[in-house]
N, C-alpha and C positions, 0 to 999 in steps of 0.2 A: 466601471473600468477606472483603473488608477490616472487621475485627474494629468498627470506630468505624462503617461500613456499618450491618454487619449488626444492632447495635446502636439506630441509629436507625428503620433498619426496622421493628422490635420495639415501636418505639414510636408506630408510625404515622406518621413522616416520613422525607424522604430526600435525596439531593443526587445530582446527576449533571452530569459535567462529561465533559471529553476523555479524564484520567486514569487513571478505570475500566475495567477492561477489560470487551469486550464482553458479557460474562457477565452482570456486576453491571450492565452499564446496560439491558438485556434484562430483569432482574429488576425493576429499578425502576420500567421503564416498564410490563410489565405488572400487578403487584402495584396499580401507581398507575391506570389501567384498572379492576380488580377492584373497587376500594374500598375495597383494604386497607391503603393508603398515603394520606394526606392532604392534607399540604403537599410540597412537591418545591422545593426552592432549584436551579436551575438556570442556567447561564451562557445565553449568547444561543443559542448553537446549535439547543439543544435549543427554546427558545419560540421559532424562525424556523425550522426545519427538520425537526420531526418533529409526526406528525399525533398530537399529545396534546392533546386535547378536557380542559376544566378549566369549571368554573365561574367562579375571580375570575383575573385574570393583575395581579401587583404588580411594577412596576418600580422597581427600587432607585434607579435614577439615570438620567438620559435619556442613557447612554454606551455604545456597546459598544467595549472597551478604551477608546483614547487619543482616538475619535474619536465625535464627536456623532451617536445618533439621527437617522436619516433618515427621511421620511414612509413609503415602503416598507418599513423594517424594523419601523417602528412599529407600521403596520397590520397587520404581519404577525405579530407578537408579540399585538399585542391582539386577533385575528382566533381563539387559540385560546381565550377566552372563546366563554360561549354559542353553542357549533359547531352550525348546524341539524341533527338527526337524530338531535344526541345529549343538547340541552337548551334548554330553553325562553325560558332568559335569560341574562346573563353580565357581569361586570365587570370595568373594566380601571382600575388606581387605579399614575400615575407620581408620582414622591417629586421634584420639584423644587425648590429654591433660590432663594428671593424675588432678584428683583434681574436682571440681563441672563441668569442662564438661563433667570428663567421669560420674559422676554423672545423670546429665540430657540425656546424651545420653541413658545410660544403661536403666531410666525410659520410656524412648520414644520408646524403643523396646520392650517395657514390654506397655505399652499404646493400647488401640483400634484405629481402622481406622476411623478416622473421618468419618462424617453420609457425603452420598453423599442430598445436598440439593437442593430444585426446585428452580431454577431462576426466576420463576414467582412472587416471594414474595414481590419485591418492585412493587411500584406504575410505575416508569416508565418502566419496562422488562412486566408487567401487561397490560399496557398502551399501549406498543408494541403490544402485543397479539392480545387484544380486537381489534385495529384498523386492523391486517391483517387479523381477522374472518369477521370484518366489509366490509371491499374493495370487498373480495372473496367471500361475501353474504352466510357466515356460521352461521352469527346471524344477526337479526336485532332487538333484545329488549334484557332485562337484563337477561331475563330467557335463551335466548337461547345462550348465553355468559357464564353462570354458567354450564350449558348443554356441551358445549365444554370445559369449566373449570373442569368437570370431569373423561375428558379422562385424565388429566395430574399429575405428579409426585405432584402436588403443593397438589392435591385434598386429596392424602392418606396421608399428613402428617401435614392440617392444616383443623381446625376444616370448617363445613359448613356458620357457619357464620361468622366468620373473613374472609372468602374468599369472601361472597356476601358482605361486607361490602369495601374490597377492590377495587371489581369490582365496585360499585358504585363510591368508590371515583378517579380510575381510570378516568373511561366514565367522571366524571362531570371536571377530570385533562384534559381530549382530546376535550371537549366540551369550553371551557376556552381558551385553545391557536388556536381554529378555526380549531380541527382535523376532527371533525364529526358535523354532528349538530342532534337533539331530536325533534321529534313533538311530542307536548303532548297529551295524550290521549284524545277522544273524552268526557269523562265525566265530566275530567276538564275543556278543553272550555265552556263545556254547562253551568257548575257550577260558582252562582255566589260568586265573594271574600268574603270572611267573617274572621274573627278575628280567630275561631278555624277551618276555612281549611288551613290558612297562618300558623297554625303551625302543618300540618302534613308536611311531606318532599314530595316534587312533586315527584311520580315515571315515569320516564322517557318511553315514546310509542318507536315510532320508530325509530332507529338510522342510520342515513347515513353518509356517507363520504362525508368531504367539497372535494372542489379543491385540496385544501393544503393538506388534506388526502390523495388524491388516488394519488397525486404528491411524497408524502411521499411513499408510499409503490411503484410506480414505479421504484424510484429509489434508493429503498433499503436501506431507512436510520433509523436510530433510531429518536421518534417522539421529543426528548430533544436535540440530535444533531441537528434534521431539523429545532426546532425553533431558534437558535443561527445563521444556515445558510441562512435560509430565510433571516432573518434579515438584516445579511451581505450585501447579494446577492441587495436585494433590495435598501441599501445603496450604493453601488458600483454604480446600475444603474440609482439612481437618479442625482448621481454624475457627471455622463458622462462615456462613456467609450475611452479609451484614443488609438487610433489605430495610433501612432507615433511609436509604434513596438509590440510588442506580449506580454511584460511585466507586465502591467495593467490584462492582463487574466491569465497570469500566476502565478501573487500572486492572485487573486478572486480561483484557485483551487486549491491553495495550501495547503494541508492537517494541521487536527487540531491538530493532536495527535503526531505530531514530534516535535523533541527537540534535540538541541546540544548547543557545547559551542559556544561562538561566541567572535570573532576576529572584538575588537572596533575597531582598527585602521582600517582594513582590510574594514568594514561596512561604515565606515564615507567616504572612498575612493569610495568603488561602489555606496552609494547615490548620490555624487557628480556627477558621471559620467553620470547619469538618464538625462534624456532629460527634459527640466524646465517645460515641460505642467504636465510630471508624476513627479515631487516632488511640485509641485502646488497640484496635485487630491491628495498625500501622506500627505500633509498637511494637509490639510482638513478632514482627517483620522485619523486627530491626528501622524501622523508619520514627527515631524519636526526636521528638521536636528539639533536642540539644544538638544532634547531628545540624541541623538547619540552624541554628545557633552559631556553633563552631566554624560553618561554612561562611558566616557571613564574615567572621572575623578574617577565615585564612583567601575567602575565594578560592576554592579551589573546585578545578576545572574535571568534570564527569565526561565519563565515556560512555556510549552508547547500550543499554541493556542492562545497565546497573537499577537496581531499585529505584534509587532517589533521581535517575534520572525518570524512568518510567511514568513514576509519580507525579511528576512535575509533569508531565504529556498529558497524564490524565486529568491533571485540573482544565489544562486547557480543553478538554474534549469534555469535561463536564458543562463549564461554559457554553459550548456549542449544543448541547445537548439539551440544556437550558432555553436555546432557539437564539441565543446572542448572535447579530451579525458575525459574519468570519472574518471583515477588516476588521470588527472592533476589538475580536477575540486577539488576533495578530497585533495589533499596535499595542494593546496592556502587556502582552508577554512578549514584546518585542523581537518578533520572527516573521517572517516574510509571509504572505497570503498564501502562495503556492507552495513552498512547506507545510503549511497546517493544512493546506486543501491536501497533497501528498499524504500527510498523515493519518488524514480522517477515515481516506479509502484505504491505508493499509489496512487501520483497525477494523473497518467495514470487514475488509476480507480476513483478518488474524480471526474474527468474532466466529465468522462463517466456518472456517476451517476446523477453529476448537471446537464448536457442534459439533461437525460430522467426527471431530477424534473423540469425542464424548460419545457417539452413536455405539463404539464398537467396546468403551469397556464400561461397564456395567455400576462401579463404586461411583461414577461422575454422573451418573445421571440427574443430578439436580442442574448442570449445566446444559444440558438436552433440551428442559424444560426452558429454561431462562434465556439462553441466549437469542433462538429465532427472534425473541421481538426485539431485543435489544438490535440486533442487526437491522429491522423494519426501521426501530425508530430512525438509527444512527443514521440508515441511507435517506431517511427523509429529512433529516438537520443537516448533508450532504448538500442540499437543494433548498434551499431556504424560502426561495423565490415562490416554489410551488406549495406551501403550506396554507396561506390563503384561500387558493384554489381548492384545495382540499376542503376546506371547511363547508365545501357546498355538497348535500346528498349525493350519491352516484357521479362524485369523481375523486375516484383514487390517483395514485403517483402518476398510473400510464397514460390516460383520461388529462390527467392535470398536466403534465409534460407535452402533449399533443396541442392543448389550447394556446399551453404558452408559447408557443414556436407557433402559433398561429397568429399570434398578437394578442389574443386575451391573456393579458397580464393581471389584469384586476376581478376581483368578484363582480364592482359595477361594470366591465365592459359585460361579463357574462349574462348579467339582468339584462343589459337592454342588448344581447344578442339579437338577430335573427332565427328562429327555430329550422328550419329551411337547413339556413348555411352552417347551422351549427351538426344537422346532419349531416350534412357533408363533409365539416372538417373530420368528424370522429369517425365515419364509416360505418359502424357496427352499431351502432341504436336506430331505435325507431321518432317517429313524431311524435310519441305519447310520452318519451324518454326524454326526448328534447326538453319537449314544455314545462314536465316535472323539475328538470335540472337550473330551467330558469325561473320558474315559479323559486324553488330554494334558494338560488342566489339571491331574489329579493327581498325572499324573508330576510335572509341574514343580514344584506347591506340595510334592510329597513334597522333590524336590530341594532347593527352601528349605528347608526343615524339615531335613534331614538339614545342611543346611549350618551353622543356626543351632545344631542340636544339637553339632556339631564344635565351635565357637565357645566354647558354655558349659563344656563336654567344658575347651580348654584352661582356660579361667577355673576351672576346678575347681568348677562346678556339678555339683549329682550329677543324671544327667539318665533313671533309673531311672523316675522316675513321668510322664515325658512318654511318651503314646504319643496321635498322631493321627488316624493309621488304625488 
């Protein structure tokens, strides 16, 4: 835990933001629960999205970030006072500005709740839709598409034909980027062209999912995100893929929707360091080391899902990948713990997802192959703690995650277990499993041990009075 953390805990207060990693925000929210924590300074998130029941809620400033307090965010912030079930009363005390904030404050409490509205309304969350009715064979023509378009929020609050008018323009948005394809109806085959049939609009017979569709929905993406990934992906592999170390697949899954600051000097140094077949393939990506050059001069500031930010994500996650501590990884590339913890598990899951979108079309299957470990390894450099563990026979992640919530933190606590309690914490082995498992730990910790003894050996310690076993 972060040293200044842990610190104020001890004192009965705490802070929790984005930055923390999961761990420590787990701690604070339960500790603060318990009643062993008191005060809690928190960004908005946490007072709008997490059920922590308080007695007083205090707002610093009617802002979150750049942009004013809303009535819904406010109620929802002051909503974790006096939570029924869990106290009797509650208060909510905001710090306002004599003059036009407290002006627009005082209006905004006087204000209605904003309308809760259907997400269905744009063309691509529509587009979404249609294609998962489509895969799951809920509809297969426009009529039966408008049919499930009335079980939903979209349908009571926008007229009938603006809604088949979207659907159509939808289908013909998914029909364009190769999501589904249309056969047209028997009447029109038969029919021959003419001047006034070419201008009625063709309505569309039966709709199915291409490849890229049902690709798409296996692996749970949105169909605007999947054509930008496709893209990639395809580009990546016409490329070559570069197996001089794991780095090459590590930027192809590296998520599109993160962003930090980035550390020119810092970047120009780990490109350098690349093995020259992968800043060859990074060139030709457009990612040449004169761009990093020129940045350093201008500093100029990336948006999220650009290349050169991408790239700059995946050193870091190569670092981790490497088994580097995750503070140590955070403090070189100066971004918060809970950020890069946040990011490790997107890419966890980005990695997972492109597999199964790889399962469904058939040119990518060298990414089939390759990513399942890459996502084993990633989730076990996720956990850092449990690696150790692992190195003992017969215990994998789940095995090793079960010990260490038991207190065996160490390979030595595991050698000099109990066999007994040790079936007991895991449940599911026998006595003969036990013994083997600690029999192995000793090897191993003997192995350390003879290694470190070597060690002192050359440093000319006299290593006569160590004995462990």
């Amino acid at each position: 835990m972060d040293a200044v953390l842990k610190q104020c805990i001890l004192s009965g207060v705490a802070y929790h933001h984005s930055g923390l990693t999961q761990d420590e925000r787990k701690c604070v929210e339960a500790a603060f629960m318990e009643g062993l924590i008191y005060v809690v300074c928190a960004t908005s998130t946490l007072a709008a999205g997490v059920n922590l029941p308080v007695r007083r809620v205090i707002i610093k400033a009617p802002m979150v970030g750049r942009e004013r307090l809303g009535k819904a965010q406010y109620l929802q912030m002051a909503g974790r006072a006096g939570r029924a079930g869990f106290d009797t009363k509650g208060d909510c005390i905001t710090i306002i500005k004599a003059g036009e904030e407290e002006r627009w404050f005082r209006e905004m409490l006087k204000s209605d709740i904003p309308r809760c509205m259907s997400s269905l309304s744009s063309e691509e969350s529509m587009g979404s839709f249609i294609l998962d009715c489509v895969v799951l064979k809920l509809a297969e023509n426009i009529e039966e598409i408008m049919t499930a378009v009335r079980y939903s929020l979209f349908y009571a609050q926008e007229s009938p034909e603006n809604i088949r008018k979207l659907v159509e323009s939808s289908v013909k948005r998914l029909e364009e980027h190769y999501f589904i394809t249309i056969e047209p109806l028997e009447q029109d085959v038969a029919s021959e062209p003419s001047a006034q049939a070419s201008s009625i609009p063709r309505v569309p017979g039966k709709i199915s999912p291409s490849d890229l569709g049902n690709a798409v929905f296996n692996a749970g993406f949105d169909p605007d995100e999947a054509t930008r990934l496709h893209a990639d992906l395809v580009s990546s592999l016409n490329q070559g893929v570069i197996f001089a170390s794991h780095f090459h697949l590590l930027f192809i899954i590296t998520p599109y929707e993160q962003v930090c600051n980035i550390n020119w000097d810092l970047f120009l140094l780990m490109y350098n360091a690349l093995p020259s077949s992968e800043r060859k393939l990074l060139a030709e990506c457009g990612l040449e080391e004169k761009f990093i050059l020129e940045a350093i001069i201008t500093r100029v500031d990336l948006t999220a899902g650009t290349p050169r930010m991408r790239l700059y994500i995946a050193l870091m996650l190569q670092k981790i990948w490497n088994h580097e501590p995750m503070y140590t990884v955070a403090e070189r590339f100066g971004v918060e713990k809970g950020w890069l913890q946040a990011t490790l598990q997107s890419s966890i899951s980005q990695a997972a997802s492109i597999a199964k979108f790889s399962e469904k079309i058939t040119t990518m299957w060298p990414l089939r192959k390759l990513l399942p470990e890459l996502v084993q390894r990633l989730s076990e450099a996720a956990q850092p703690e449990l690696l150790p563990l692992m190195t003992v026979d017969g215990i994998k992640k789940a095995r090793a995650a079960i010990l260490f919530k038991a207190g065996y933190k160490t390979v030595g606590m595991i050698a000099r277990a109990n066999p007994l309690k040790l079936v007991q914490e895991l449940g599911t082995i026998r006595m003969a499993q036990a013994n083997s498992i600690i029999a192995s730990a000793r090897m191993v910790l003997r192995d350390q041990v003879d290694e470190k003894m070597e060690e002192l050996d050359v440093w000319g310690v006299a290593t006569d009075s160590f004995n462990y076993f």
